[in-house]
C-alpha positions as CSV (number, residue, x, y, z in Angstrom):
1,X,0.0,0.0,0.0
2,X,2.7,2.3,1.0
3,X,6.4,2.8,2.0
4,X,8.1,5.4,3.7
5,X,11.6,5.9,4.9
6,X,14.8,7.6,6.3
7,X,18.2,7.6,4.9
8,X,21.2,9.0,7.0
9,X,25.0,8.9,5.6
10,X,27.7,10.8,7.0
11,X,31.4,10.2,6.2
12,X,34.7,11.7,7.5
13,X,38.0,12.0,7.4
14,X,39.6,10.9,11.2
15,X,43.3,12.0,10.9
16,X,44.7,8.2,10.0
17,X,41.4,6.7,8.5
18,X,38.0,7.3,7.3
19,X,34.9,6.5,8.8
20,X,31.3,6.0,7.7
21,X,27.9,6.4,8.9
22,X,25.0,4.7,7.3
23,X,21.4,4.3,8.9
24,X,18.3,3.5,7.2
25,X,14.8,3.4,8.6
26,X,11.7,2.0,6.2
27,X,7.9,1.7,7.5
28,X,6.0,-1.0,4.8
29,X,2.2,-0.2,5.1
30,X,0.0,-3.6,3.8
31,X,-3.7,-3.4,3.8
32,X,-4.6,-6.8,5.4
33,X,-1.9,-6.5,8.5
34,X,-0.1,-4.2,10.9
35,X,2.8,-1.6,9.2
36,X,6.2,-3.6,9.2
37,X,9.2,-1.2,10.6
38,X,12.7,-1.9,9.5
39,X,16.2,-0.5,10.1
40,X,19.5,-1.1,9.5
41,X,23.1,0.7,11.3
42,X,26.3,0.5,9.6
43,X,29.1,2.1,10.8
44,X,32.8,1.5,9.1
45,X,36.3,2.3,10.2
46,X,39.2,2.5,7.4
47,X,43.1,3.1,7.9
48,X,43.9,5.6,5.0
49,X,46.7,3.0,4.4
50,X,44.2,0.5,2.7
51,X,45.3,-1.7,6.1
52,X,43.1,-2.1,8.5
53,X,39.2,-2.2,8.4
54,X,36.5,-2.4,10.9
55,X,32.6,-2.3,10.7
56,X,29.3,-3.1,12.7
57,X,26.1,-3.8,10.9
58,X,23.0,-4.1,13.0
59,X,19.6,-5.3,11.6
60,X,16.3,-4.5,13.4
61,X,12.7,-5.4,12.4
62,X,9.7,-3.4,14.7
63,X,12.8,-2.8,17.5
64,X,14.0,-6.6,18.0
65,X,17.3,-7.3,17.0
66,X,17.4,-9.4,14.0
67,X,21.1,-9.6,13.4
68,X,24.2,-8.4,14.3
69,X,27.4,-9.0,12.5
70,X,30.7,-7.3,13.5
71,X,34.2,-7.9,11.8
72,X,37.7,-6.7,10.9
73,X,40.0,-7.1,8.0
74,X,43.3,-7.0,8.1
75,X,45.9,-6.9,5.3
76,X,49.2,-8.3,4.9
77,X,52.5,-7.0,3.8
78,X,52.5,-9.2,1.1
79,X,49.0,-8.1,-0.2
80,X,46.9,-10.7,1.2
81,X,44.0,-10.1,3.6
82,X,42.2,-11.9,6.4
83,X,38.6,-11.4,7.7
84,X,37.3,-12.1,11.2
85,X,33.6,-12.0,11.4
């Protein structure tokens, strides 16, 4: 029937690394049931040497937690990375 949302994005430059800020909000209206409210969090963490990288990303659905994932990547001296999750 309907769909309505937020978008927020902020990015800046933090001395050694950039960061982001992404959160999105959307309401889903149906006709035969209640609205459906979902949202989202991401926030990122990047060494300006291409290094090091860390992130959250959080997934709600009407306020209960629906996942949650957190991780870092780091990269080698020889070019290869490695990812923790």
């Amino acid at each position: 029937n309907d769909i309505r949302g937020e978008m927020f994005f902020e990015m800046d430059d933090a001395c050694d690394a950039w960061t982001t800020d992404h959160r999105f909000v959307t309401e889903y209206h149906y006709p035969e049931r209640r609205p459906l409210r979902n949202s989202s969090h991401y926030v990122g963490w990047e060494s300006k040497d291409g290094a090091l990288f860390h992130f959250t990303s959080e997934k709600q659905q009407d306020s209960a937690e629906k996942e949650l994932l957190r991780g870092v990547v780091e990269r080698a001296p020889d070019g290869s990375a490695r990812a923790i999750y």
